[in-house]
C-alpha positions as CSV (number, residue, x, y, z in Angstrom):
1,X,0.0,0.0,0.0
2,X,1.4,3.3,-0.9
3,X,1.9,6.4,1.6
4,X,-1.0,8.3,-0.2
5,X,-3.6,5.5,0.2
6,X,-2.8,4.6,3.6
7,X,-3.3,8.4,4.7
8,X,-6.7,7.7,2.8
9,X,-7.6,5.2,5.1
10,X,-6.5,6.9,8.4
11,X,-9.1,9.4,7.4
12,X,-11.9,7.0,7.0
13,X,-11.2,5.6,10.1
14,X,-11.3,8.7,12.3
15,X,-14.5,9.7,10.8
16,X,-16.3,6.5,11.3
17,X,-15.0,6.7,15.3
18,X,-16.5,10.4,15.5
19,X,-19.5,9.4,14.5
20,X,-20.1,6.5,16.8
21,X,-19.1,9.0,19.4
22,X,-22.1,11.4,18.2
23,X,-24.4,8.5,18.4
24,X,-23.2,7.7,22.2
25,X,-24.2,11.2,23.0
26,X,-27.8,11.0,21.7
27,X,-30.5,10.7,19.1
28,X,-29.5,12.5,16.0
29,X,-31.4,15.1,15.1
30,X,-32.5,15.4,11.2
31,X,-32.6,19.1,9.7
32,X,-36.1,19.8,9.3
33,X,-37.4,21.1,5.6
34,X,-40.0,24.0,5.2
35,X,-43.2,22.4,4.9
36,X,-46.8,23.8,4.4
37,X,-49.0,22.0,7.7
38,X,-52.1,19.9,6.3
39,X,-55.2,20.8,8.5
40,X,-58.0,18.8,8.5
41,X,-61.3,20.9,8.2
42,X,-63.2,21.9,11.6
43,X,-66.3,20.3,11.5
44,X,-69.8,22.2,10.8
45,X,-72.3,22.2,13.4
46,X,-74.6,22.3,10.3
47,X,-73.0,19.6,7.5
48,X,-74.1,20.7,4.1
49,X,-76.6,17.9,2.9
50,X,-77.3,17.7,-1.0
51,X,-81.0,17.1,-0.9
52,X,-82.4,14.1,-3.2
53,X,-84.2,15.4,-6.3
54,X,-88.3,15.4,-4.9
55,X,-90.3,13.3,-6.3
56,X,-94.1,13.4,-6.0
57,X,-96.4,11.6,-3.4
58,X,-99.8,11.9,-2.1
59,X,-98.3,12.6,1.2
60,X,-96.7,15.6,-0.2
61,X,-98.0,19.1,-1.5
62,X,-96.7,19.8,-5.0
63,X,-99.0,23.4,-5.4
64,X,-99.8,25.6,-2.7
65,X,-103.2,26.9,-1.9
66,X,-104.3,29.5,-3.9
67,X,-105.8,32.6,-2.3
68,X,-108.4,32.7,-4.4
69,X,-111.9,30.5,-4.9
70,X,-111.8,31.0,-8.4
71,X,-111.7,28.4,-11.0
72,X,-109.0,25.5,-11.3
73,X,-108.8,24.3,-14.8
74,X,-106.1,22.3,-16.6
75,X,-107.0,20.6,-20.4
76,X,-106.1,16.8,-20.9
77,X,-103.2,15.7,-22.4
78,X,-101.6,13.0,-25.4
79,X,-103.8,10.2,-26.9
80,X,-106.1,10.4,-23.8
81,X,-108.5,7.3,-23.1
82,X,-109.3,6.9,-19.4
83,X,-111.6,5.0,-17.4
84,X,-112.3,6.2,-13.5
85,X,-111.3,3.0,-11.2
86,X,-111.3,4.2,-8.1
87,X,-112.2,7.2,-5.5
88,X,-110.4,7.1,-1.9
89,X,-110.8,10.1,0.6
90,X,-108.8,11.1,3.3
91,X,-108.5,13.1,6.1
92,X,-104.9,15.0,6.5
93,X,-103.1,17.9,8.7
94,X,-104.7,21.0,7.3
95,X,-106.9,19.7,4.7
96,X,-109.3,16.5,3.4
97,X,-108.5,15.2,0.2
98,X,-110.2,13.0,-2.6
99,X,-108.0,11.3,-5.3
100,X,-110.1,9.8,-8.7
101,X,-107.7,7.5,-10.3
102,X,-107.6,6.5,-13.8
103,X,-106.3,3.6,-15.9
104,X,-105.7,3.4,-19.5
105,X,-103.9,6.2,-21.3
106,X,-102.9,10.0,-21.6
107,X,-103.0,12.7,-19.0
108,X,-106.7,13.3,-18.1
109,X,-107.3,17.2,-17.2
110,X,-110.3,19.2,-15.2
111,X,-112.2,22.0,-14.2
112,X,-113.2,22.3,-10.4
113,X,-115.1,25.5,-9.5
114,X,-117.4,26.2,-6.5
115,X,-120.9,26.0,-7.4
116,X,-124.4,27.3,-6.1
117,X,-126.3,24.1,-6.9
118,X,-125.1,20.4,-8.2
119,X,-126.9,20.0,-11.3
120,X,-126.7,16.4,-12.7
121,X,-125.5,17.2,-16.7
122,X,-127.3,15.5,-18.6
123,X,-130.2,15.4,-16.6
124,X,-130.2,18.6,-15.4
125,X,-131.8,17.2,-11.7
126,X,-130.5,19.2,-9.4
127,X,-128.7,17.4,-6.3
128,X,-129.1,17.1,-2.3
129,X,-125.3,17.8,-1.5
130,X,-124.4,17.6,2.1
131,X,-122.6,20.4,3.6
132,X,-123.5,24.4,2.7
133,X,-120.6,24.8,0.3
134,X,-120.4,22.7,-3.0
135,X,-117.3,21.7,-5.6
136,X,-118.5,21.0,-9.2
137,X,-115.4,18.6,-10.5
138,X,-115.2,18.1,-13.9
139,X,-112.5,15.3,-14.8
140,X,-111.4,15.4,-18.5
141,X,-110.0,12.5,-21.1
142,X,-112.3,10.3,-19.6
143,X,-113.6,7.6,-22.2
144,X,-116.5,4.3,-21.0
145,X,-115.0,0.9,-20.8
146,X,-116.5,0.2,-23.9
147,X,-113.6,2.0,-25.7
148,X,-111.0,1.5,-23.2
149,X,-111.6,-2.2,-22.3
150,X,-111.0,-1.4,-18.9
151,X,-114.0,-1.9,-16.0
152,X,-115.0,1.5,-14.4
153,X,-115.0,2.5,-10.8
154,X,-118.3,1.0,-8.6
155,X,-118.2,1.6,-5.4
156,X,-120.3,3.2,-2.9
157,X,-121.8,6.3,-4.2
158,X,-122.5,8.9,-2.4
159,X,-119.4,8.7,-0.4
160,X,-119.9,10.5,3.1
161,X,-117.4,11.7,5.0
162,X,-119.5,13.5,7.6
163,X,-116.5,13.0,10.5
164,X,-114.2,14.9,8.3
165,X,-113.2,18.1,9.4
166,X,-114.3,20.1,6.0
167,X,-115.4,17.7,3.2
168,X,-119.3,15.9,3.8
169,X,-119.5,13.9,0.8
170,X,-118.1,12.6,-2.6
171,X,-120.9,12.5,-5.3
172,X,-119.7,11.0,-8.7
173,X,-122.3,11.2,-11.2
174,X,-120.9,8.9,-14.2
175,X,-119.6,9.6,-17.5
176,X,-121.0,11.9,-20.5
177,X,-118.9,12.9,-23.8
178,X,-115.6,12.2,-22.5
179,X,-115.8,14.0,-19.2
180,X,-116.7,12.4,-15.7
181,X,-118.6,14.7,-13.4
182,X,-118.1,14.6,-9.8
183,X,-119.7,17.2,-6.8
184,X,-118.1,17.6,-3.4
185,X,-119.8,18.5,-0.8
186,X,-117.7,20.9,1.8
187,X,-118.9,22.5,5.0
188,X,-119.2,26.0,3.6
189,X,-117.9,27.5,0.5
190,X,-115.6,29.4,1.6
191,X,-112.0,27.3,1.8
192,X,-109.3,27.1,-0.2
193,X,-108.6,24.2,-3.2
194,X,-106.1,23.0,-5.1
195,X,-105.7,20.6,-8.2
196,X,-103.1,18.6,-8.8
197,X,-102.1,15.5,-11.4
198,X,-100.2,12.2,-9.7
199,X,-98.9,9.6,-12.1
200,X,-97.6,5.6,-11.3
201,X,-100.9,5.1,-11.7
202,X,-102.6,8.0,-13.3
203,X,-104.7,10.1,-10.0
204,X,-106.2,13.6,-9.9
205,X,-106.0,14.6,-6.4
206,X,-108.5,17.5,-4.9
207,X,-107.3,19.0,-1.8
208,X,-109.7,21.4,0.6
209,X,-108.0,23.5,2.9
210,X,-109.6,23.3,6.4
211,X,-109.5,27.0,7.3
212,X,-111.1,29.4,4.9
C-alpha cells in the first residue's frame, strides 16, 4: 500500500470513530425542511346535505293553496283514453282530500269551480249535497269501458265523509262525452282548493283547505 492510500484510510477511520461518538451522546437530530401543515377541516355544526331530487307523493304538497276561490282548470293531455277506477278520501293535517284514479292512457285534465247548486248534466236534476258549500269537478280525457276495455269505478256512491273536518260527501255522477262529473260536498264554501295530477298510476288529487 502506498503512503498516499494509507493516509486515505486513516481518514476514513477517524471519521467513522467520530461518529459513533455522536451516536453515544444521543439521538440525532434530522434538519427539518420548510413544509406547508395539512389541516383537517373543523367540522360544521350544520353539514351541508345535497337534498335528493323530490319526487311526488300523495303525502306531499306539490301546489300551494291558492288565495283565491276561483276556478282551477287544466286541459287533458296525449292520446287520452281513461276510465275512472277508483275514488279514496282522506282526512290529512290542514286539509281532506279526494283522489279519482284512472287507468288506460294519456293525462286526463279538469275543471273544479265552486258552485251554487249540483246540477246532474245531462239530466239537469238538481242534487241534495251535504254540507253548505259545494265543488262542481269536472274530470277530462275520460272515455267508457267500452272503448278502453277497462272496467270502471263501482263503489259506494255517495261517499260521506261527515266525521271529516271540512269535506261531507263525494258524489260521482258517471260519464257523459268524455268528461266524468263529480260534486263535493264541503262545509261552507268558503275554503281554499287545489288541483293537482299524480302519475304511477294515473290520479287527480282535490285537496280542501280546512280553514277558509
Amino acid at each position: 500500500m502506498t503512503a498516499r492510500r494509507r493516509h486515505v484510510a486513516g481518514l476514513v477511520v477517524c471519521a467513522s470513530l467520530l461518529l459513533a461518538s455522536c451516536a453515544d451522546d444521543g439521538p440525532t437530530t434530522t434538519p427539518s425542511t420548510t413544509q406547508t401543515p395539512t389541516t383537517s377541516p373543523v367540522p360544521s355544526d350544520t353539514p351541508t346535505v345535497t337534498p335528493p331530487a323530490p319526487t311526488a307523493t300523495e303525502s306531499e304538497e306539490p301546489v300551494p293553496f291558492p288565495a283565491d276561490l276561483e276556478l282551477d282548470e287544466q286541459p287533458s293531455s296525449g292520446e287520452v283514453a281513461l276510465t275512472l277506477t277508483d275514488v279514496r278520501t282522506g282526512e290529512h293535517e290542514g286539509y281532506d282530500r279526494v283522489v279519482f284514479r284512472f287507468d288506460g292512457t294519456g293525462t286526463p285534465g279538469w275543471m273544479v269551480r265552486y258552485t251554487d247548486v249540483a246540477t246532474d248534466d245531462p239530466a239537469d236534476a238538481v242534487l241534495d249535497v251535504a254540507g253548505d258549500g259545494t265543488l262542481q269537478v269536472v274530470l277530462l280525457g275520460v272515455q267508457i269501458p267500452d272503448t278502453t276495455g277497462i272496467p270502471e269505478w263501482s263503489g259506494t256512491n255517495p261517499i260521506l265523509t261527515l266525521g271529516y273536518t271540512t269535506l261531507r260527501e263525494v258524489n260521482v255522477r258517471g260519464q257523459f262525452e268524455g268528461q266524468e262529473l263529480a260534486f263535493l260536498g264541503v262545509d261552507t264554501p268558503d275554503h281554499p282548493f287545489r288541483v293537482f295530477a299524480l302519475t304511477d298510476p294515473t290520479r287527480v288529487v282535490v285537496d280542501v283547505r280546512h280553514d277558509s
